[in-house]
C-alpha positions, 0 to 999 in steps of 0.5 A: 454642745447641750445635751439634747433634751428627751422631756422637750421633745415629747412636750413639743409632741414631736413624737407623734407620727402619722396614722398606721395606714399611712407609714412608711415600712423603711421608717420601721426601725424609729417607731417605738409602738402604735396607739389608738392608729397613730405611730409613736417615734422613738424620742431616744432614737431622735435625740440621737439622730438629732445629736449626730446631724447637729454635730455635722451641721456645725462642722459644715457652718464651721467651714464656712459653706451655707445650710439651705432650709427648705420648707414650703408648708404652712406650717414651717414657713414663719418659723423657718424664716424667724430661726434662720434668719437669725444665723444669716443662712438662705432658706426656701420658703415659698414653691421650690424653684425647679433647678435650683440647683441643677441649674443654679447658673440660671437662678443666679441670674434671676438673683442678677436681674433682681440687683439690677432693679435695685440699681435702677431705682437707686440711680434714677434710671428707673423713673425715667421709664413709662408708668406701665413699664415702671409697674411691671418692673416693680411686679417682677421685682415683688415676684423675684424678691417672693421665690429668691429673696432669701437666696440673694446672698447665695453665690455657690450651691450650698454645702447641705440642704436641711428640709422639713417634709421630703414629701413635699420636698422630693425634687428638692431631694433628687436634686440634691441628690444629683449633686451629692449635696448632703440631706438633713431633714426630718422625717415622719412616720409616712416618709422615705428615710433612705434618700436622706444622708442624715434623718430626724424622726420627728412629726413634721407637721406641728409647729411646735414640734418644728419649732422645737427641732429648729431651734436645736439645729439652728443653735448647733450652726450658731455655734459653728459660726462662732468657732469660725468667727474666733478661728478667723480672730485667732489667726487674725492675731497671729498675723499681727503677732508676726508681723511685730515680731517681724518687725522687731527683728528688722529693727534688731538687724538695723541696730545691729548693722549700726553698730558694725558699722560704728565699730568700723568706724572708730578706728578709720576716726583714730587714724585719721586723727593721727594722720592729722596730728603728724601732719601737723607736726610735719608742718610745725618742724617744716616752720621751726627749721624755715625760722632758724634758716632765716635767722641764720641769714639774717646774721650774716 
């Protein structure tokens, strides 16, 4: 995994925090000082962090779970959707849907609902209904595809939640927090970092600095996926290795057993021919002693 590079964060501006007025006291310990009423983060202490939470993300894309992205400020929507889209992981873009975890039982059939229009459309039954019923399907579909679409995929709760602005994301947090899902998140200068199992100090509303954290995040998941994807062809190999192996070792056996048994069966084939031939000389003796009886007849 590169490096985390200081210079790009402080270009991306990600060590700029809220104004002082505004900070939280438990964030104390990431501020580096305070200029002109705004606090600077420490960038040495969010290339740490930055490093840590990379390091368990990877691990957990590695294992094959889901990351869920959640940010539904302005801000963070379209980078959000662009970057993680990419790696193929669900992400919450628009208003968080209140028990979506807690009651993932019930959005999972949300998700059900919106696969069973896509059916209907595709099977035709869906033109068999009134215009008005038709209409209010496809506004359920747009509303449906709008809060879960990028969820649709997601067939268990997700193994952490990466989220941008826990302020805005709090009952994201508790429910989290309720499940003991792991939280990665970033967190500025007016934040509570102690719900979060894995803090970003970085400023939480610029997009370049969102851009600039994402694209450290996402690349450490991409990685993962890449170590599981060799793994799965590493062991796919193996099994392949062992069957051939396997089946060299049943020709083996078949060659061998062959050849036991053609050893077996040469000297049955020996005796056999030895019967035959004293047979045969039996029967020769039997015609040469019936020939000199009759010639002993005959000359009487």
């Amino acid at each position: 995994m590169a490096k985390i590079d200081v210079k790009g964060l402080l270009d991306a501006g990600v060590h700029f925090g809220h104004l002082t007025r505004k900070w939280n006291p438990n964030m104390a310990p990431y501020i580096y000082m305070e200029r002109n009423g705004i606090h600077v983060i420490n960038l040495y202490k969010t290339a740490a962090k930055l490093n840590e939470a990379n390091e368990a993300l990877k691990k957990i894309a590695a294992s094959g779970r889901k990351i869920l992205f959640v940010a539904t400020k302005k801000q963070a929507k379209d980078i959000v959707a662009e970057k993680v889209s990419n790696i193929n992981m669900p992400y919450i873009t628009e208003r968080w849907p209140g028990g979506m975890l807690t009651n993932f039982v019930t959005i999972r059939k949300a998700i059900k609902k919106m696969s069973a229009i896509d059916r209907m459309k595709k099977d035709g039954t869906f033109n068999t209904l009134s215009k008005k019923e038709r209409l209010q399907v496809d506004r359920l579909r747009t509303k449906l595809e709008k809060n879960l679409g990028s969820i649709a995929d997601m067939t268990r709760l997700p193994g952490a939640l990466f989220i941008v602005d826990t302020m805005r994301e709090h009952i994201a947090v508790k429910e989290a927090q309720r499940l003991n899902i792991p939280i990665f998140a970033m967190v500025d200068t007016n934040c509570d970092p102690n719900p979060i199992d894995f803090v970003i100090p970085a400023n939480d509303d610029a997009g370049k600095s969102i851009n600039a954290i994402l694209t450290e995040v996402t690349n450490a998941i991409a990685e993962g996926l890449a170590e599981r994807k060799s793994e799965k062809q590493d062991k796919k190999e193996g099994e392949q290795e062992e069957a051939k192996a396997e089946v060299e070792v049943k020709e083996e056996a078949k060659a061998e057993v062959a050849q036991a048994e053609e050893a077996k069966a040469e000297p049955a084939a020996e005796e056999a021919q030895e019967s035959i031939e004293a047979a045969a000389q039996e029967t020769a003796a039997e015609e040469s002693s019936e020939e000199a009886a009759a010639e002993e007849s005959s000359k009487e």
